[in-house]
N, C-alpha and C positions, 0 to 999 in steps of 0.2 A: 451782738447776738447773745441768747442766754448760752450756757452750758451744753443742759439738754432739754430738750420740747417734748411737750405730752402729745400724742397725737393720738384723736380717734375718728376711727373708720368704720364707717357702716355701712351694710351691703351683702347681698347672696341671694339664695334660693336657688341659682343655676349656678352653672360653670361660667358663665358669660357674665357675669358679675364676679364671681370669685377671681378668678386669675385678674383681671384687670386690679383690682383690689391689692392683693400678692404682688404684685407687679408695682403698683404705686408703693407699696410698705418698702419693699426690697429696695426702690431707688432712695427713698428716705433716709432710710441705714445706712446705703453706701455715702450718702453728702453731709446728714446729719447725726450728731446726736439726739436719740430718739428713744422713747417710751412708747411704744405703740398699742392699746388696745382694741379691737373690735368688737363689735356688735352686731351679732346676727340672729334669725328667726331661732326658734327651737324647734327642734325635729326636721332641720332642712341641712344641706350637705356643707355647709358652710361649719358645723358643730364638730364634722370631722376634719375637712381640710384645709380649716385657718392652724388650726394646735398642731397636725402633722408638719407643716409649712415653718411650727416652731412660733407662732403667736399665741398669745392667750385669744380669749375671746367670750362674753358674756351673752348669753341669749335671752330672747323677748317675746313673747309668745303668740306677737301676732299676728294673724292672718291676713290675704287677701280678701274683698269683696267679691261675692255672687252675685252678677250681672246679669244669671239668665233667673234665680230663684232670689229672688229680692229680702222675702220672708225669711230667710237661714240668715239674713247679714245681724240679725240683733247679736246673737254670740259672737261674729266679727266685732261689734261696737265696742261688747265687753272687753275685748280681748285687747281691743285697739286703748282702751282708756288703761287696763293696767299695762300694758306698755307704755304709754308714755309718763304714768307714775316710776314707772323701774326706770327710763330712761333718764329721767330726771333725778335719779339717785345715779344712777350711773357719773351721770355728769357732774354731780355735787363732791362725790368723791374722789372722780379720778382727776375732777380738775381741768381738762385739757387747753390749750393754745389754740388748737385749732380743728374743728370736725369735719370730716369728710363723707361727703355720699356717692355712692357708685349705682343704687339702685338698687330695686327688693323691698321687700314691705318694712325690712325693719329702718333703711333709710330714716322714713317718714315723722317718725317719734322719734328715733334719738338727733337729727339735724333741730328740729321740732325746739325740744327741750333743751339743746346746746345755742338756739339762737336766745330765747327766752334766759338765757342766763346769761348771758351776751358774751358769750364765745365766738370770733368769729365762723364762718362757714364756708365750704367749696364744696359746689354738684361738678361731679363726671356725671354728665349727660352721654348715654352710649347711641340711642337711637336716633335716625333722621326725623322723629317725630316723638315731642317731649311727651310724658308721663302727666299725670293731674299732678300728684304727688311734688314732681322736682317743678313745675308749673306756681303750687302754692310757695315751696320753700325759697324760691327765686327773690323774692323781695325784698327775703330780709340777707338773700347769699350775696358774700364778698365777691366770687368768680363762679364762673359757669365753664367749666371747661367741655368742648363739644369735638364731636367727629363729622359733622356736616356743614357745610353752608348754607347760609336761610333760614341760621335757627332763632333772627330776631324776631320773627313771628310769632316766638316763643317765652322770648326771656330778653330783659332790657339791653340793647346792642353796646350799653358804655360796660358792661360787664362779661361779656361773650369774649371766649378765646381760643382760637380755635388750634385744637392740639391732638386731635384723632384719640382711637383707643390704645391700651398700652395693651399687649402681648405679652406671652410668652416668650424669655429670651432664648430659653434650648427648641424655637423651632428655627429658630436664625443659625444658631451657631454651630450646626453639626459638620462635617464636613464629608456625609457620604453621600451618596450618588443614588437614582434610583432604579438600579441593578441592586445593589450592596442592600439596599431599604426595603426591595422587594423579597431578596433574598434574607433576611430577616425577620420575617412572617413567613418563611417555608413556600416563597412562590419563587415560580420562575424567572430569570433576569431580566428576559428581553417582552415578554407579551404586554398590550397595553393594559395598563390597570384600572381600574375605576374605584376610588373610593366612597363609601356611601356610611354618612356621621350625621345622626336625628340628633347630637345633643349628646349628654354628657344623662340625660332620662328616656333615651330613647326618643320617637318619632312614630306612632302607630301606622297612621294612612303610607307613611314613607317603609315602615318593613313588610307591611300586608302587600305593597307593592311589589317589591324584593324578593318577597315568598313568593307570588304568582310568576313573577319574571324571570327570578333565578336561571334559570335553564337555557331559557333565549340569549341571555350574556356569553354564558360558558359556551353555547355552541357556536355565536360568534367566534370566538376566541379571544376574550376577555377574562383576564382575572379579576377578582372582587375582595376588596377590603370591606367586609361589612359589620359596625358597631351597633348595636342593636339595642342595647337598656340592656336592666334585668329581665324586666317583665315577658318580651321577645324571644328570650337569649333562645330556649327549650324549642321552639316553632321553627326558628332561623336554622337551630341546629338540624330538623328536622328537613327541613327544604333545602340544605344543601349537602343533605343525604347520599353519597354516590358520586358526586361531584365535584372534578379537580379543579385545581386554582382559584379558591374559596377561602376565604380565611372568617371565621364568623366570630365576636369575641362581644358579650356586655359592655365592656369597658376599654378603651384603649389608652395605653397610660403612656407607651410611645407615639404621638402625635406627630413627633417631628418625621419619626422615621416612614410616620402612614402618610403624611401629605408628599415627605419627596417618592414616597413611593407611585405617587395616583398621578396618573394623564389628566383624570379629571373627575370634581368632586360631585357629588352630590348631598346638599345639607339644608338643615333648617338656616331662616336665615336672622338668627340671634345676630345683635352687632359683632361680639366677642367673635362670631368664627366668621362674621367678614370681613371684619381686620384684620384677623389672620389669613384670611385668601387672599387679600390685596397685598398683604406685605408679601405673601409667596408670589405671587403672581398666577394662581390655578383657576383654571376654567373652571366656573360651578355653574350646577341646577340648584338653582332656589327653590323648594317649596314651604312656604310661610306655614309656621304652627298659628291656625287658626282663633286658639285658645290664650291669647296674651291682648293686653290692656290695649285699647285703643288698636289694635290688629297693626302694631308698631314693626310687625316683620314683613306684612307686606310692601308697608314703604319704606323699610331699608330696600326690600330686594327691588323695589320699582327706582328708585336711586342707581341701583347698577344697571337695572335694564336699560333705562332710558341713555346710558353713557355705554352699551355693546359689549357692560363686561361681565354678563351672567344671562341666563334663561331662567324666568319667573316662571314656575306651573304651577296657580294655585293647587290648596290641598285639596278642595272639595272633587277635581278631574287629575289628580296624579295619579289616581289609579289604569286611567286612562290611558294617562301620555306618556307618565313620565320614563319607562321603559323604552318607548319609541324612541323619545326623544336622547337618552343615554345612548342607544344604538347609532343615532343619527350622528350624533355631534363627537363619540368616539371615533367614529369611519373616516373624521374629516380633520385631518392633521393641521391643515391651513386656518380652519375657524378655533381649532383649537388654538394655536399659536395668537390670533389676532385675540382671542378672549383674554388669554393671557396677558400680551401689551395693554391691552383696554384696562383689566383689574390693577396692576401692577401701576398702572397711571396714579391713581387713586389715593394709593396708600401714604400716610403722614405717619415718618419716620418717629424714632424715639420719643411716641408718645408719654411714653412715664416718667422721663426726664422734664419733657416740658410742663406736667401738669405738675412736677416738683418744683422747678419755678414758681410757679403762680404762688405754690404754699410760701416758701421761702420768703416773696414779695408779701406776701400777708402776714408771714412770722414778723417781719421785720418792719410791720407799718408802724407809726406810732398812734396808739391806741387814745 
């Protein structure tokens, strides 16, 4: 083995890429000697919370595709061709051993430009349902590390392995209770809680709900964790006006302590935070952000429906139901417990360890 390995990683735009990301770097460090760079969009949150996390990281400027306004994608085109010119310098410089994708537009061009220079390649595929993007890059990819079964349909079965998403490790390793978790957010010990998390950018249809319904929880007797975005933050605050056992906040940066806190969750259903309910074992509402590539979260969330261990309420009727349905399946101690067993089935352990593997195995192939 050399000394130390170049490694770059590309990937963001959400949370649900980044931490998995974080999460693969950190196992790298702990086994290997490691140069780690990244790569991610410009003006998207990854520019702040790779360098907090204590990585560098170069950004690329390009965008997604508009699928409902076809005509706006020429400046995507533009944007996409100098990206893969910068990515290509990217790569020329730093040199790397081995690139890595986790997903996000800037993936696209820098695995792109690392295979064409013949670096090998690894996709972390997160979703039950591949990307065009990790689709095209699969060809020339060394491994495909995935979190579902089935995904030869996708990508060539002699290169699939399957290794779920990696996590967060401070949601595993805490060791309080959800009294203590509850009471840590200024709410009461013993009432059930329900947490409700659109995302690390919020969830429109999912707080407009919130807003309407607020009231019908609380008089339940229901406390509420609710994450809102920025954009919500002012509204949320406003509709939970008056009303105790509420906690409303943009951003929650304790996660660990908000999930042991919740009976049960209510979230988008990004891969990222369904590896984290499956490793917790938490009853959730799914409602899929209708607004992502190939509608890739409705069929994560139809993956746990179909196995009894979540409730799907598309976005277009959560306005609807999905308040009913929080009321219903909070009253019922027993389905909540069986959701739980059902999720908790699911979950593949030490994901970021084992897609460290797969590198390792590729570090050390002879070229």
């Amino acid at each position: 083995m050399k000394n130390k390995y170049r490694i770059l990683i590309s990937g963001g735009g959400t949370g649900g890429h980044i931490f998995p990301a974080l999460s693969i770097a950190n196992a790298l460090r702990r086994r290997l000697d490691t140069e780690i760079l990244f790569v991610g969009a410009d003006d998207r949150m990854e520019m702040e919370r790779i360098p907090a996390a204590g990585y560098p990281i170069k950004g690329l400027p390009v965008a997604g595709f508009d699928r409902k306004h076809l005509l706006r994608n020429f400046g995507v085109l533009l944007k996409l061709r100098k990206s893969l010119a910068m990515a290509r310098r990217i790569v020329d410089e730093f040199q790397p051993d081995i690139a890595i994708g986790v997903g996000g537009y800037c993936s696209g061009p820098t695995l792109k430009a690392a295979q064409r220079s013949g670096v090998p390649t690894l996709i972390q595929e997160q979703n039950s349902y591949a990307g065009v993007t990790n689709k095209l890059l699969a060809r020339n990819a060394m491994r495909i590390c995935v979190a579902y079964e089935g995904m030869q349909r996708f990508f060539p079965a002699e290169k699939i392995v399957l290794t779920g998403n990696p996590i967060r490790k401070d949601l595993l390793e805490h060791t309080f209770g959800s009294a203590e978790a509850r009471m840590r957010f200024g709410l009461a010990a013993e009432p059930r809680t329900i947490l409700v998390v659109g995302g690390s950018l919020g969830a429109l249809t999912v707080n407009r709900s919130m807003a309407e319904g607020l009231r019908c929880l609380i008089d339940a007797g229901y406390q509420v964790i609710w994450q809102t975005g920025k954009t919500f933050h002012s509204r949320a605050l406003e509709a939970a006006k008056g009303l105790k056992g509420v906690v409303v906040a943009p951003f929650i940066s304790d996660m660990a302590a908000a999930y042991a806190a919740a009976d049960l969750v209510v979230s988008r259903a990004g891969a990222g935070s369904i590896s984290e309910l499956e490793a917790l074992g938490k009853p959730v509402i799914l409602v899929p952000s209708p607004n992502v590539a190939e509608d890739h979260q409705t069929k994560n969330a139809q993956a746990l429906e179909s196995r009894g261990a979540a409730i799907l309420i598309p976005d277009a009727v959560a306005s609807e139901r999905m308040i009913t349905e929080m009321l219903t399946l909070a009253a019922s101690p027993e389905r909540l417990a069986e959701m739980s067993r059902n999720i908790k089935g699911l979950a593949l352990d030490n994901s970021d360890e084992k897609i460290v593997d797969e590198i390792v195995k590729i570090l050390n192939a002879p070229r």
